[in-house]
C-alpha positions in Angstrom: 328.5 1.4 109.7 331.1 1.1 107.3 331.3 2.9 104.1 331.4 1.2 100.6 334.7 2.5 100.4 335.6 1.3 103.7 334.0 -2.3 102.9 335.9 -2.5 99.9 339.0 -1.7 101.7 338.7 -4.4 104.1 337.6 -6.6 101.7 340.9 -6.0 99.8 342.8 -6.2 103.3 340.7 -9.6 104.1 341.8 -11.2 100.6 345.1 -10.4 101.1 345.6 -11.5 104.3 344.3 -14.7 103.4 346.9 -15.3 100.7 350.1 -14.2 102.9 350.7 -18.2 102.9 350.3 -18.5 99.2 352.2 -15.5 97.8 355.1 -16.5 97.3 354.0 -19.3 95.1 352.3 -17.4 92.9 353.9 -14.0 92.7 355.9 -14.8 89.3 354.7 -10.9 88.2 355.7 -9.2 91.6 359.0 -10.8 90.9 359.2 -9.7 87.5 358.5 -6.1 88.4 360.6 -5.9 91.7 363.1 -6.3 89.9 362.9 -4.1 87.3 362.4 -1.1 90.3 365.5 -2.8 92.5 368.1 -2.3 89.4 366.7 0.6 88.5 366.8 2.9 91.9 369.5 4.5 94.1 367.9 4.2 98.0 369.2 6.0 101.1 368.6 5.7 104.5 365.2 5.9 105.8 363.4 3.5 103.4 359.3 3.0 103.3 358.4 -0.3 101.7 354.5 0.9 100.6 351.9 -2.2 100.4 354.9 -4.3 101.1 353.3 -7.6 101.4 355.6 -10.3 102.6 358.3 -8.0 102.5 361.1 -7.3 100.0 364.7 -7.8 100.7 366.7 -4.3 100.5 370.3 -6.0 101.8 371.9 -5.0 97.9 372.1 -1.3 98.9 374.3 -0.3 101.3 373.0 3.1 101.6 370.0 1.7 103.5 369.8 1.4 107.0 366.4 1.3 108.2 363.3 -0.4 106.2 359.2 0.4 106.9 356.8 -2.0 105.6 353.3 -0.4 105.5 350.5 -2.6 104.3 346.4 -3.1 104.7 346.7 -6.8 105.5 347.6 -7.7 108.9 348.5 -11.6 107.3 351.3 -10.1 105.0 352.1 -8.1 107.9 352.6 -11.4 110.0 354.6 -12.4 107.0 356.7 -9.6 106.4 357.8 -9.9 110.2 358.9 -13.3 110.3 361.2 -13.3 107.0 362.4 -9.8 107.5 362.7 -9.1 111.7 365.0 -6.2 111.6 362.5 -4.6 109.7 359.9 -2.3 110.8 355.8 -3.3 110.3 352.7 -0.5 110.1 349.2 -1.7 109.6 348.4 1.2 107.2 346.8 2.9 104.3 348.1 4.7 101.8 345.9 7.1 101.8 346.5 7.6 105.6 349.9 6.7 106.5 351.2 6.4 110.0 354.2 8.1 109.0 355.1 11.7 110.3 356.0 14.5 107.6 359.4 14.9 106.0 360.7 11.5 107.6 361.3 9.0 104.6 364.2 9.1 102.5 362.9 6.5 99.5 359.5 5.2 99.0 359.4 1.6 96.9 355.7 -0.1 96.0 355.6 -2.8 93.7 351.9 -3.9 92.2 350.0 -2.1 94.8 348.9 1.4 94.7 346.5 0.3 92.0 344.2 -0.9 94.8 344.0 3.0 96.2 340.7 4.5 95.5 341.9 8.1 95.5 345.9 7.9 93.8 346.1 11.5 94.0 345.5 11.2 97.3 348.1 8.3 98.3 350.5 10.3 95.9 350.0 13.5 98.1 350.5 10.8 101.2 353.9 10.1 99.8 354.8 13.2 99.3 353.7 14.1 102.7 356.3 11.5 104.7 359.0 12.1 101.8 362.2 14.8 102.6 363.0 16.8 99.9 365.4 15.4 97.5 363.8 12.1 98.7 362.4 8.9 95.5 359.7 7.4 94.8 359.8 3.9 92.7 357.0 2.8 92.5 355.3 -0.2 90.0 351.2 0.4 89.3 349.4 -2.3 87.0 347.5 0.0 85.0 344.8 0.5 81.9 344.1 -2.3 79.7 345.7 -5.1 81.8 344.2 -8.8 82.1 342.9 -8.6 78.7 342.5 -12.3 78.0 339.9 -12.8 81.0 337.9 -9.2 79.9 338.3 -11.1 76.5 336.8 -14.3 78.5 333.5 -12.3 79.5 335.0 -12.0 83.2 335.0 -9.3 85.9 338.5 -7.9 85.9 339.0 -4.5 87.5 339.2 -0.9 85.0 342.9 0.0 86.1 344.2 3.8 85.6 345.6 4.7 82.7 349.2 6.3 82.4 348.1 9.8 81.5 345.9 9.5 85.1 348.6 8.4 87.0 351.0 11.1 85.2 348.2 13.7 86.5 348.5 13.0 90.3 352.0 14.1 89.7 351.7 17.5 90.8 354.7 19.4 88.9 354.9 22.0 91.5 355.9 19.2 94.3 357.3 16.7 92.1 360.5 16.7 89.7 362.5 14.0 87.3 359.0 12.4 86.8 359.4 9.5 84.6 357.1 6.7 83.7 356.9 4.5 81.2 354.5 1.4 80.7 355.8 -1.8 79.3 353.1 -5.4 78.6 354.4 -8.0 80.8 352.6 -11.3 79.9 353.0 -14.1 82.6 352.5 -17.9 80.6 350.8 -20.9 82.6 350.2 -24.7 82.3 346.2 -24.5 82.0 343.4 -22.4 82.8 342.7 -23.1 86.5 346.4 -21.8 87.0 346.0 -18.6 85.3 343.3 -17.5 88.0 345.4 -19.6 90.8 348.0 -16.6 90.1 345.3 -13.4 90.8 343.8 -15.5 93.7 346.8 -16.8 95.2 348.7 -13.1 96.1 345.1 -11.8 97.8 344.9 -10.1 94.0 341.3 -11.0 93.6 339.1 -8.1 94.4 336.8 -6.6 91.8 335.3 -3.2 92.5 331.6 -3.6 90.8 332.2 0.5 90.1 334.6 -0.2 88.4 334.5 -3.4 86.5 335.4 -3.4 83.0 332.8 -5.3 80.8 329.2 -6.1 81.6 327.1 -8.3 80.7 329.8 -11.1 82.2 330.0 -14.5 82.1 327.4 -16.9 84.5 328.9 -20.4 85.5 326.2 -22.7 86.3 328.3 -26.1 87.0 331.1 -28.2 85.0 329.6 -27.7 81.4 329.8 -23.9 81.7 333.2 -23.8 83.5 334.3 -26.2 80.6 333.5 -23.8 77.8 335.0 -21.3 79.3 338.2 -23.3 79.5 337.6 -24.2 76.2 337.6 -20.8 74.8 340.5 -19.9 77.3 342.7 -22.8 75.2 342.0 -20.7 72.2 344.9 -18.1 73.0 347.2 -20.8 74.0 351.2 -20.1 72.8 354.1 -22.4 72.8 354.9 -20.8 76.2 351.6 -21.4 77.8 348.4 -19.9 78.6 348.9 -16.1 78.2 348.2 -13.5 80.5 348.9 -9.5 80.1 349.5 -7.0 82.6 350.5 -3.5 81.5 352.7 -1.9 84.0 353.3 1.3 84.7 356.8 2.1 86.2 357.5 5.5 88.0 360.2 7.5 89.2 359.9 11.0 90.3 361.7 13.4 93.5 360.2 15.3 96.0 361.1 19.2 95.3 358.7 20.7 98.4 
């Protein structure tokens, strides 16, 4: 019998399998965010590619020679193999990986590890398959993100905040640790959209432990679903419908 850890792992893995089609329609964030961890890291070698998704071109750096994607969802896996077949696919978990010790040079992992129950624990899993002197660059959407549907009266997940991430850091193993969390707000057309974006990269998972406001909001047919859209239209910019992620970026090297 599985856990309720285990069922909301697969449940995670299931979502985002289903969306492997989809992503790259709706991934306007992941784009944002890969690129701020692409210009802003110095790969070598051995690279692992953790929650990869679809996959993530690396072709800009010369230094790199051999690419790992590890992810949960065997349908971004599928993905990731077509578009990318001289790289290497793992059905994995961060937690767990299928990795040996001391055998990755860089770890990159854009907008995923905030799906890992235990962070300290994936952290310690990077460090694990990391050499020394090897990166991580990592991307985490963290505390206080998605604002404008908790606003709404929806479930949105409670994401970590940057002093919790910061403390699976262990200084002893870890050195250079920088992170720093910027707002990124995505704009859409209307409301349906805005919840198109979550649904449409697998993104769509609430944990109940760990839902952010309760009471939330019932939708009994049309009328409700059109108040809520009305009330949606009431943070409306010149850009669009606004929605806030705050995202914590994080660079650090493994010392032992």
């Amino acid at each position: 019998m599985n856990t309720g850890l285990d069922q909301l792992t697969t449940d995670v893995a299931n979502r985002f399998s289903a969306a492997a089609s989809s992503y790259h329609s709706h991934d306007v964030l992941q784009r944002i965010t890969a690129k701020q961890l692409l210009d802003n890291m110095s790969p070598s070698a051995r690279l692992l590619d953790l929650g990869c998704g679809p996959g993530t071109a690396f072709n800009q750096f010369e230094t790199v020679n051999e690419v790992i994607g590890v992810d949960i969802a065997q349908g971004m896996l599928n993905t990731f193999k077509t578009d990318f077949p001289a790289h290497h696919a793992l059905c994995g978990d961060a937690h767990n990986l299928p990795l040996l010790s001391d055998s990755i040079d860089t770890i990159y992992s854009n907008i995923a590890l905030q799906w890992c129950s235990n962070l300290d624990g994936a952290i310690s899993e990077a460090n694990r398959v990391l050499k020394v002197g090897g990166e991580i660059n990592a991307s985490i959407v963290s505390e206080n993100s998605l604002c404008q549907l908790a606003d709404l009266g929806l479930n949105v997940n409670s994401f970590n905040s940057e002093h919790a991430i910061k403390r699976c850091f262990d200084l002893k193993l870890w050195s250079d640790l920088h992170i720093e969390t910027r707002a990124i707000t995505v704009y859409f057309d209307d409301f349906k959209s805005l919840l198109q974006s979550i649904k449409g990269v697998g993104a769509s998972t609430v944990d109940p432990k760990h839902q952010r406001n309760q009471p939330h909001v019932t939708l009994r047919g049309r009328g409700d679903w059109q108040k809520l859209v009305n009330k949606a239209e009431l943070s409306r910019a010149p850009e669009g419908l606004p929605l806030t992620y705050h995202i914590s970026f994080i660079k650090a090297t493994k010392t032992r």
